[in-house]
C-alpha positions in Angstrom: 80.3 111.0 46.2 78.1 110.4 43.0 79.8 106.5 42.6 79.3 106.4 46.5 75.2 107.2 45.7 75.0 104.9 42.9 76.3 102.0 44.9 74.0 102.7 47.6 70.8 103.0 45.5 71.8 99.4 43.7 72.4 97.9 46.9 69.3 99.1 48.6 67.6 97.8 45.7 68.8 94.4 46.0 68.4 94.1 49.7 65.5 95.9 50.0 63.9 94.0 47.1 64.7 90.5 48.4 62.9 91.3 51.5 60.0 92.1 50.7 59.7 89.8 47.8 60.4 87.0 51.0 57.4 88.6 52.5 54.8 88.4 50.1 55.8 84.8 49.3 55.1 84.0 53.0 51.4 85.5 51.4 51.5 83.3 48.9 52.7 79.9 50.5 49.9 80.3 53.0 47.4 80.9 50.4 47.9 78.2 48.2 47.8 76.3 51.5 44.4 76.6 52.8 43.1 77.0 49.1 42.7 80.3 48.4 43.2 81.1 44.9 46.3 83.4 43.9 45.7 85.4 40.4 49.1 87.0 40.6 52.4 86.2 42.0 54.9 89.2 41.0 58.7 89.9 41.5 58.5 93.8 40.9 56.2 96.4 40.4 54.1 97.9 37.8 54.3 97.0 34.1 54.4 92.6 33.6 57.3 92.1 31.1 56.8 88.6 31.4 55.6 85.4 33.4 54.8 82.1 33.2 50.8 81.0 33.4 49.2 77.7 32.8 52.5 76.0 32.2 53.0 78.4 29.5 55.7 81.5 29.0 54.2 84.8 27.6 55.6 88.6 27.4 54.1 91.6 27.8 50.6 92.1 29.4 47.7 89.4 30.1 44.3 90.0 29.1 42.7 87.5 31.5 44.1 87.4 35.2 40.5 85.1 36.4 41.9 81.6 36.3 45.1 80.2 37.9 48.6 81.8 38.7 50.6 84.1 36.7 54.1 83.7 38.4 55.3 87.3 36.7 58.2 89.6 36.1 57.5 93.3 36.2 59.2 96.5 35.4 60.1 97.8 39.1 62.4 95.2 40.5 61.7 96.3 44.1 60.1 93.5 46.0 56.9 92.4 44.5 53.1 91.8 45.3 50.6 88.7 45.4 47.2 89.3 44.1 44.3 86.9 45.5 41.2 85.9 44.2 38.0 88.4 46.3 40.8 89.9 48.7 38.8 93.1 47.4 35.8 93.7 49.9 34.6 96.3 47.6 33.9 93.7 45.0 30.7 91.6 44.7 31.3 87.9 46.5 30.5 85.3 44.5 30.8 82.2 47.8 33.7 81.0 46.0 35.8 79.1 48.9 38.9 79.8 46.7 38.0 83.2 47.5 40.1 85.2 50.8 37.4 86.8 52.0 35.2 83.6 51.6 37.7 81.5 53.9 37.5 81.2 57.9 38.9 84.2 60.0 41.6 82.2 61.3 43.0 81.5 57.8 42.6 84.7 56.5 44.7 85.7 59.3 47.7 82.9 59.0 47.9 84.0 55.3 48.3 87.7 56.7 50.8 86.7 59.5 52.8 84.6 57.0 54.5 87.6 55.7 55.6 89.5 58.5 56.5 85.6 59.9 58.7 85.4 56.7 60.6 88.6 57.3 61.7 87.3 60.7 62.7 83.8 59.6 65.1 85.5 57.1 66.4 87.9 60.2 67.6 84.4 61.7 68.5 82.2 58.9 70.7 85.4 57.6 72.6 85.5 61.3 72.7 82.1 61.8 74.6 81.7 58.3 76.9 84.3 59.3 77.7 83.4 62.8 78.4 79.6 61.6 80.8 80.8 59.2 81.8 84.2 60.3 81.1 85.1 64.1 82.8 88.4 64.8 82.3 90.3 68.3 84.5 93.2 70.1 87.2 91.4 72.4 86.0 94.0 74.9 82.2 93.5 74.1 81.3 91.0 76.5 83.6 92.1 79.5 83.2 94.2 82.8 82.6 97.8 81.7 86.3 99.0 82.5 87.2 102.5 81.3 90.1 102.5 78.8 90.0 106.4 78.0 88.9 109.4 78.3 88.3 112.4 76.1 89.2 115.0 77.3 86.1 118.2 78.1 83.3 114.8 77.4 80.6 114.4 79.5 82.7 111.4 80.9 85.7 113.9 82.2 83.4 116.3 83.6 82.1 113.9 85.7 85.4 112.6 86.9 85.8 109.9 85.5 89.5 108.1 84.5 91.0 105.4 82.6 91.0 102.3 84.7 87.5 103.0 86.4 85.5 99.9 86.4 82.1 100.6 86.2 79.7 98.7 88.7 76.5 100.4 88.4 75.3 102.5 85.4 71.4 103.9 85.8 69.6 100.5 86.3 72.1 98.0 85.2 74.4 96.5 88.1 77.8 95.1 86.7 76.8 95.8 83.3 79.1 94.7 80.4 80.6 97.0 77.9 77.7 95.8 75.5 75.2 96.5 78.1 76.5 100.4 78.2 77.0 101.2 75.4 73.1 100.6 74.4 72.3 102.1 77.6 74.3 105.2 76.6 73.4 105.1 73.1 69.4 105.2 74.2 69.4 107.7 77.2 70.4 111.2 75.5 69.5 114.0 77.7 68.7 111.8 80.8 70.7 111.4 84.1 72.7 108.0 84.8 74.0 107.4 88.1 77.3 105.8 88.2 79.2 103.5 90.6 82.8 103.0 89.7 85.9 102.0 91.4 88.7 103.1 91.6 92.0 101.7 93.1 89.4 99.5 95.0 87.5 101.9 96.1 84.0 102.3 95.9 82.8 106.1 94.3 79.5 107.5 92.7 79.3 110.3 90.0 76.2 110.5 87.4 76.7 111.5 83.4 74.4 112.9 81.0 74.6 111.5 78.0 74.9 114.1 75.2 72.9 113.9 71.9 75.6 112.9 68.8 75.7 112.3 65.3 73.1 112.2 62.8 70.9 109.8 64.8 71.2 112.2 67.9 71.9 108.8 69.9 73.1 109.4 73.2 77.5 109.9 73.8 79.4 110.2 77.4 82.9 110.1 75.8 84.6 107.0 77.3 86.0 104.0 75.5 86.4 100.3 77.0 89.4 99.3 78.1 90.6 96.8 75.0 92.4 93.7 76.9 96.1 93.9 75.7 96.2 90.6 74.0 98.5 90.3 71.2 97.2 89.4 67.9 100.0 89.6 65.6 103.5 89.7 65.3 105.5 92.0 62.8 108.3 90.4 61.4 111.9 91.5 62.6 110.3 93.8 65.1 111.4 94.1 68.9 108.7 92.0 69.7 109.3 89.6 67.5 113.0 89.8 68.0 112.6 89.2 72.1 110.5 85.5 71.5 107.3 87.5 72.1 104.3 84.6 70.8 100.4 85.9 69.2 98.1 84.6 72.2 100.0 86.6 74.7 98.6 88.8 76.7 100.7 91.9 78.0 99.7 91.7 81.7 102.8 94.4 83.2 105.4 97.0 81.4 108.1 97.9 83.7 106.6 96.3 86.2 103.4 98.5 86.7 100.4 96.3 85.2 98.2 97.1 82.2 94.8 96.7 82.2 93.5 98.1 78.9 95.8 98.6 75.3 95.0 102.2 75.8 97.6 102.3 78.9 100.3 100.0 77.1 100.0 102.5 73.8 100.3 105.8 76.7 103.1 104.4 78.5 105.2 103.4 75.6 104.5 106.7 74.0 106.1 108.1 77.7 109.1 106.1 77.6 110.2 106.7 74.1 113.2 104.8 73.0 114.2 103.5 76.5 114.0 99.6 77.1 111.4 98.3 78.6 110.4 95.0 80.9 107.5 93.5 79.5 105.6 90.9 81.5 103.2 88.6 79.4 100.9 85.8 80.4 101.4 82.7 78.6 99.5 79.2 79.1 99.7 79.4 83.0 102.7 81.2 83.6 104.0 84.6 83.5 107.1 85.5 81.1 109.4 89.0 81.2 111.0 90.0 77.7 113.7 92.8 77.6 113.2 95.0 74.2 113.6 98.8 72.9 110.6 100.6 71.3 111.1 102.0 67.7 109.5 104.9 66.3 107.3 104.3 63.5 103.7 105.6 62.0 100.6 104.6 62.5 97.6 106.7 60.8 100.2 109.1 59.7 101.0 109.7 63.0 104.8 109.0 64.7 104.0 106.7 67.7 106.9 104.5 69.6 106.2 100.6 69.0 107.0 97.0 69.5 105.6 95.7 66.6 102.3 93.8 68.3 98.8 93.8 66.7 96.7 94.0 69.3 93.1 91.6 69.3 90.4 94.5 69.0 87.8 91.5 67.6 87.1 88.2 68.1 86.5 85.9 64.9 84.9 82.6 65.3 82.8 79.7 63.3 79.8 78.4 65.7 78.5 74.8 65.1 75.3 75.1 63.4 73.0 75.0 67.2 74.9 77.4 68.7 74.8 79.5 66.0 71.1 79.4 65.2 70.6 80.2 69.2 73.1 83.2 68.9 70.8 84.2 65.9 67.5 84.3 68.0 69.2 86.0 70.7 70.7 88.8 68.7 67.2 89.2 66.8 65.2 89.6 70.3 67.5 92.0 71.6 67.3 93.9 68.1 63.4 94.1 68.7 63.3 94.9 72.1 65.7 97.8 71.5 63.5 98.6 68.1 60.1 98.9 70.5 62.5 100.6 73.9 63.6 103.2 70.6 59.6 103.9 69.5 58.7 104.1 72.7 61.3 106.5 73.9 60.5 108.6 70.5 56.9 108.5 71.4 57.5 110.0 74.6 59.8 112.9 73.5 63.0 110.9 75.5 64.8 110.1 71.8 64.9 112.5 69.1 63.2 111.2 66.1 66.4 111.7 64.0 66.9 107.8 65.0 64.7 107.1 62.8 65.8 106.3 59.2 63.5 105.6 56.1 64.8 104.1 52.6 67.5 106.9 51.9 69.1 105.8 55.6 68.4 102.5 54.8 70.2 103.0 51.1 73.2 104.6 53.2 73.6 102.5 55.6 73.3 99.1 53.6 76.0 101.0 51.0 78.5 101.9 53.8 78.1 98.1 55.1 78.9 96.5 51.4 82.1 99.2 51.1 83.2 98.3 54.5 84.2 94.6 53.8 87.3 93.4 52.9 89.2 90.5 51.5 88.0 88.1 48.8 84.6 88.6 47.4 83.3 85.6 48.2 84.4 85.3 52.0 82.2 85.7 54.8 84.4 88.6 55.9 83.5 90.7 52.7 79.9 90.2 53.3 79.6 90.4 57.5 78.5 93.9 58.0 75.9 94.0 54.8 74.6 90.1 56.1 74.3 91.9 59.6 72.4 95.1 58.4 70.1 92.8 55.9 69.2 91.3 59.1 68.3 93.9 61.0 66.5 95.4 58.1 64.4 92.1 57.3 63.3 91.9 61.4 62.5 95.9 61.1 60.4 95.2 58.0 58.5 92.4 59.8 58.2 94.5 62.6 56.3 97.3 61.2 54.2 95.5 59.2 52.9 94.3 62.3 51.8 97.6 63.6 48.0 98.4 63.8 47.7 100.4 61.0 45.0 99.7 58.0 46.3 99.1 55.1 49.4 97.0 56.9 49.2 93.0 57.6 48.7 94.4 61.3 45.9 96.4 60.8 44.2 93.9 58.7 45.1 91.4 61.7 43.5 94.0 63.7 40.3 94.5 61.9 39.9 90.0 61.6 40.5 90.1 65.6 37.6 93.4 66.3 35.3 90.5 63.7 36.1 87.9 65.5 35.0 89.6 68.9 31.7 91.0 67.5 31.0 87.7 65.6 30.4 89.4 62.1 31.6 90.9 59.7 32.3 95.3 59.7 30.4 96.9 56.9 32.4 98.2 53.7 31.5 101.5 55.0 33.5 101.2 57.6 36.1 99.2 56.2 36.8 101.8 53.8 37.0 104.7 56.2 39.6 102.5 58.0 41.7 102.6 55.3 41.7 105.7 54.1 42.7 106.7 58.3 45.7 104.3 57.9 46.9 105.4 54.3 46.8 108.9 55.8 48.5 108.2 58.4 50.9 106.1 56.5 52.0 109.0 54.0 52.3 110.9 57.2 54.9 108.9 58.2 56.7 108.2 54.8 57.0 112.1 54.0 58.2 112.5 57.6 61.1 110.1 57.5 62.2 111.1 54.4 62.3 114.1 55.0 64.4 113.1 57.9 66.7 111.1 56.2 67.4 114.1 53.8 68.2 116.6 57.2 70.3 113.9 58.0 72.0 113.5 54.7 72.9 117.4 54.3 72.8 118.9 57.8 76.4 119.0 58.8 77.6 117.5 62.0 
């Protein structure tokens, strides 16, 4: 538990730290573009340990920050900070041009946009990396929404719903994939979703209510998709193996009744016990019957009768570089339309705010990503899930920072867009009462969603 913490608190740190030391040097390229002057450019926070300035190395603190850059290392090594000459409206002007404030609006607000911009560009280039190498997705994730199982006393069974049902309508979605319904799901706790299913090729309608689960209170029916019965791998000297059964197959009939999902192959096998079976497969573009006896063996710890397949659960691809950078956009809108259909649905009391995580779910989560990989440490496999969640993370850092609230780059984009409608300039007066607002409300918020990430840590589910 304690190594568990200290792995996530490193992690976090890393990650975390990378981001937003991306996003302030999207500050900083744009500034040193249009000319503005930049007195401090620092990885880390707090105390300088040491920089460079002028060409020259130094430790410890500087006396004189006026003239050029001091590229810098400081004591907190969680992101870092870019301080620009007259960025301070409280401070006299002097009409420097190398000053921020003494620059046009519309610069002023490309150097703000730069960083949020940043954040985003390292969403995609982090997905696009992974998906060239690396492209993992469910073999189920991306087919019709067929039932595989059912728990049993789940919303799902109450409903009447069975293995096998293919699902045709869910709420608004019309032959939605299992991808599609499991977001749909996931985001409508509480609410009614009308069903259409069918069933031995019959048309039938039910509705489920999705019930709040987990730590995130995200929304749970109780069905899982059918996983296509493909085999993956062979284990050697097995039945399987034994009979001339190939990996590609896919199991298409036992005993002459056909299998949809790997859920019904697993059942029926575990119903026939050690008699032999007739297994139909389809191979290339013809079908093949093998003649074999199930074995018992253990899987989990559990006695189950086998074959000896490995069924394909995931997919695992490499993507030339176009169609992986194209993936990468299209996973990072859907992540942001589902971030703003999530605030929204909080705002309006349809989500519980428990969905929301701060920087101790952030640490957790980015911890239980880097201990779920497997295989050599430098594969793409070790690193998928962290990559993934670094991601998501980077786009959900540029996304806040884009809300309009003062003392973020979106309220200070706000504030340049009210000047640039009213043609002047907002006294400091008001400035400052603006920012005091946001930092309020921005404490607000930090204090609330840690203390929801600590509920979340100790409440027991």
């Amino acid at each position: 538990m304690f190594s568990n913490a200290i792995t996530d608190i490193v992690v976090v740190a890393v990650a975390l730290g990378l981001m937003v030391f991306i996003h302030e040097l999207g500050h900083f390229l744009a500034a040193k573009w249009v000319g503005v002057r930049v007195l401090t450019f620092s990885f880390g926070f707090g105390k300088r340990l040491l920089g460079v300035k002028h060409g020259r190395f130094s430790w410890g603190s500087l006396a004189d920050e006026s003239e050029g850059t001091d590229y810098r290392l400081s004591l907190l090594p969680l992101g870092g900070y870019v301080k620009m000459a007259g960025e301070d409206p409280s401070q006299p002007q002097t009409g420097d041009p190398g000053e921020f404030l003494g620059r046009p609006r519309w610069q002023r607000f490309f150097i703000v946009i730069m960083g949020p911009a940043m954040n985003v560009l390292l969403a995609v280039l982090l997905l696009t990396g992974l998906d060239r190498y690396y492209y993992e997705e469910p073999a189920f994730e991306t087919q019709q929404a067929r039932i595989g199982d059912v728990e049993a006393n789940s919303v799902a069974a109450e409903a009447g719903l069975r293995a096998g049902d293919l699902i045709t309508r869910l709420g608004d979605l019309q032959n939605p994939t299992w991808e599609n319904v499991e977001l749909k799901v996931a985001m409508s706790p509480n609410a009614s979703l009308p069903v259409d299913f069918l069933r031995d090729g019959k048309l039938d309608h039910t509705a489920v209510i999705p019930r709040p689960q987990g730590r995130e209170e995200l929304g749970d029916v109780g069905w899982d998709p059918c996983l296509p019965p493909q085999v993956d791998s062979i284990e050697t000297g097995a039945p399987a193996a034994r009979a001339g059964i190939r990996g590609g197959d896919r199991i298409v009939a036992l005993n002459g009744q056909p299998v949809l999902c790997s859920q019904a192959l697993v059942s029926s096998l575990q119903t026939n016990q050690d008699r032999p079976v007739q297994i139909t497969v389809a191979r290339g573009d013809q079908n093949v019957e093998f003649s074999l006896t199930p074995y018992l063996g253990s899987v989990e710890g559990q006695k189950k009768w086998l074959i000896g397949v490995g069924l394909r659960n995931y997919i695992v691809k490499q993507l030339n570089w176009a169609r992986a950078f194209t993936t990468s956009i299209d996973d990072n809108i859907k992540t942001a339309q589902l971030s703003f259909d999530a605030v929204g649905k909080i705002l309006t009391r349809q989500m519980s705010a428990r969905s929301l995580s701060g920087p101790i779910g952030i640490a957790q989560m980015s911890g239980e990503a880097y201990r779920a990989g497997t295989g050599k440490v430098f594969s793409f496999a070790r690193w998928a899930d962290l990559i993934s969640i670094s991601a998501a993370i980077s786009l959900s850092l540029g996304i806040f920072n884009l809300l309009p609230v003062p003392i973020l780059d979106g309220g200070v984009i706000m504030l340049l867009l009210i000047e640039t409608v009213i043609r002047r300039d907002l006294s400091l007066r008001v400035k400052e009462r603006v920012v005091q607002v946001g930092l309020a409300l921005l404490l607000l918020l930090t204090v609330f969603v840690m203390y929801n990430d600590l509920v979340k840590t100790f409440k027991p589910y």
